[in-house]
MIRO-692157 format. One line per field, with one value per atom (N, C-alpha, C): z, x, y; residue number from 1; atom name; residue in one letter. Coordinates in pm, whole numbers, plus 50000, padded with zeros to 5 digits. Example, Ala and Ser with C-alpha at 12.3 -4.5 7.8 and 13.67 -1.06 7.14 Angstrom:
# residues 2
c3 = (50780  50780  50780  50708  50714  50787)
c1 = (51319  51230  51320  51285  51367  51290)
c2 = (49431  49550  49670  49775  49894  50003)
dokol = (1  1  1  2  2  2)
tike = (N  CA  C  N  CA  C)
rofi = (a  a  a  s  s  s)
END
This chain:
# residues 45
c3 = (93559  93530  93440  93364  93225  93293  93429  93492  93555  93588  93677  93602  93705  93660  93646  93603  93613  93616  93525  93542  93563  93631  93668  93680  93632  93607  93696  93801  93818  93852  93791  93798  93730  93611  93547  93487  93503  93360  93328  93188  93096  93026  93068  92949  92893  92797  92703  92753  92811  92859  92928  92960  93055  92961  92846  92756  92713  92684  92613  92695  92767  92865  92726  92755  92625  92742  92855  92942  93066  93081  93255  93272  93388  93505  93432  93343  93302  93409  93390  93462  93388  93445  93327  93388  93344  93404  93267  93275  93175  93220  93185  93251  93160  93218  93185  93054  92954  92780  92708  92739  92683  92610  92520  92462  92404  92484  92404  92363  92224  92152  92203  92183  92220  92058  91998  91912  91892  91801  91813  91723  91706  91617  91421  91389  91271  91295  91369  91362  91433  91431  91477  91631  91684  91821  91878)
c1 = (88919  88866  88742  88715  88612  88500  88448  88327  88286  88404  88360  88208  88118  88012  88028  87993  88025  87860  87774  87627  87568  87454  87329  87196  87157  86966  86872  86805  86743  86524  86482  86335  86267  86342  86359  86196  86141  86001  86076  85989  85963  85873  85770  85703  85645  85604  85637  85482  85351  85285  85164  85068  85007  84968  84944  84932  85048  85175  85290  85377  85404  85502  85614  85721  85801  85898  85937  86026  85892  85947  85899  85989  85997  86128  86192  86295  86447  86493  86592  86702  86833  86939  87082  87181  87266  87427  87494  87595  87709  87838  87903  88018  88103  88272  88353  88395  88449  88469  88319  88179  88125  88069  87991  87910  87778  87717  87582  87504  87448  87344  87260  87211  87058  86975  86925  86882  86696  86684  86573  86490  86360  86247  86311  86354  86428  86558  86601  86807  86871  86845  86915  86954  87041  87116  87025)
c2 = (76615  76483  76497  76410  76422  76348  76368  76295  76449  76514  76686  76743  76728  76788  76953  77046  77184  77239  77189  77273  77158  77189  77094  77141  77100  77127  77056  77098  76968  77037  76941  76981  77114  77148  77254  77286  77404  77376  77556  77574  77699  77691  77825  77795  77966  78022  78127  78213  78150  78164  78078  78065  77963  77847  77886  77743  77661  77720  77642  77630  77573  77471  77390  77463  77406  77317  77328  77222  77193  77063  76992  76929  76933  76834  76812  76907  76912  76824  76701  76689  76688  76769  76783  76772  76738  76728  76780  76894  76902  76903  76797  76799  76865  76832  76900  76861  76949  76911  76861  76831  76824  76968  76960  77046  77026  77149  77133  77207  77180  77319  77340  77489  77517  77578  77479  77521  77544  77661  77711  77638  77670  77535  77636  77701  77727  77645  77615  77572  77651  77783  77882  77861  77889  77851  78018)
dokol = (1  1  1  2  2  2  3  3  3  4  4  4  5  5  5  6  6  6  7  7  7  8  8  8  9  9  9  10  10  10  11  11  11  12  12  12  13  13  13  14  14  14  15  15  15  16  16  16  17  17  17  18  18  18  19  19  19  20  20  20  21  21  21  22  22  22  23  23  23  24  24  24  25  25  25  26  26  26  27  27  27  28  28  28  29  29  29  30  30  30  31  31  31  32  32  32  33  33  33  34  34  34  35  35  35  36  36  36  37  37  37  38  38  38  39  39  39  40  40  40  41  41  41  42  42  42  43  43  43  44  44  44  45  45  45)
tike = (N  CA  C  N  CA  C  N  CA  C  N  CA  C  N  CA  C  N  CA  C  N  CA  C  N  CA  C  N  CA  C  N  CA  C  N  CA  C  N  CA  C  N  CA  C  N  CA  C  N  CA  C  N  CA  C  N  CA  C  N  CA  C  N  CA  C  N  CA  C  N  CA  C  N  CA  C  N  CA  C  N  CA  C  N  CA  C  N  CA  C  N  CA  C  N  CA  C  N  CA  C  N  CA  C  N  CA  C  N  CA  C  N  CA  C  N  CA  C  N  CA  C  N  CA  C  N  CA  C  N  CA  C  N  CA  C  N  CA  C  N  CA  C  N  CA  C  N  CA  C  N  CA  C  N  CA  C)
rofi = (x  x  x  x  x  x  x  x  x  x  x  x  x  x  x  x  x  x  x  x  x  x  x  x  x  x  x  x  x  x  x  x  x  x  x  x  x  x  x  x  x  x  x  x  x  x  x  x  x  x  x  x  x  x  x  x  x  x  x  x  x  x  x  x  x  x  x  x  x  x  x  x  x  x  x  x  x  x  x  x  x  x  x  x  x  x  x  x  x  x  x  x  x  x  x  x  x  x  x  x  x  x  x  x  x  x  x  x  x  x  x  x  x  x  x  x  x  x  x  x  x  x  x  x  x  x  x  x  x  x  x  x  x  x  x)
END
């Protein structure tokens, strides 16, 4: 079914060191047949 959640994120942070917090409270759902990029600050995946 195209509603089947498969990954979920919830309250997510990252950050590269104590100053740059690049995520807070991610919330995500990817369901089934969707797609999604992860692209870098150049484009690059």
């Amino acid at each position: 079914m195209a509603n089947d959640v498969l990954v979920s994120f919830r309250g997510v942070q990252k950050s590269y060191d104590a100053e740059t917090l690049i995520l807070k409270d991610l919330n995500l759902d990817i369901r089934k047949g969707e797609f999604l990029p992860l692209l870098g600050p150049s484009g690059s995946g």
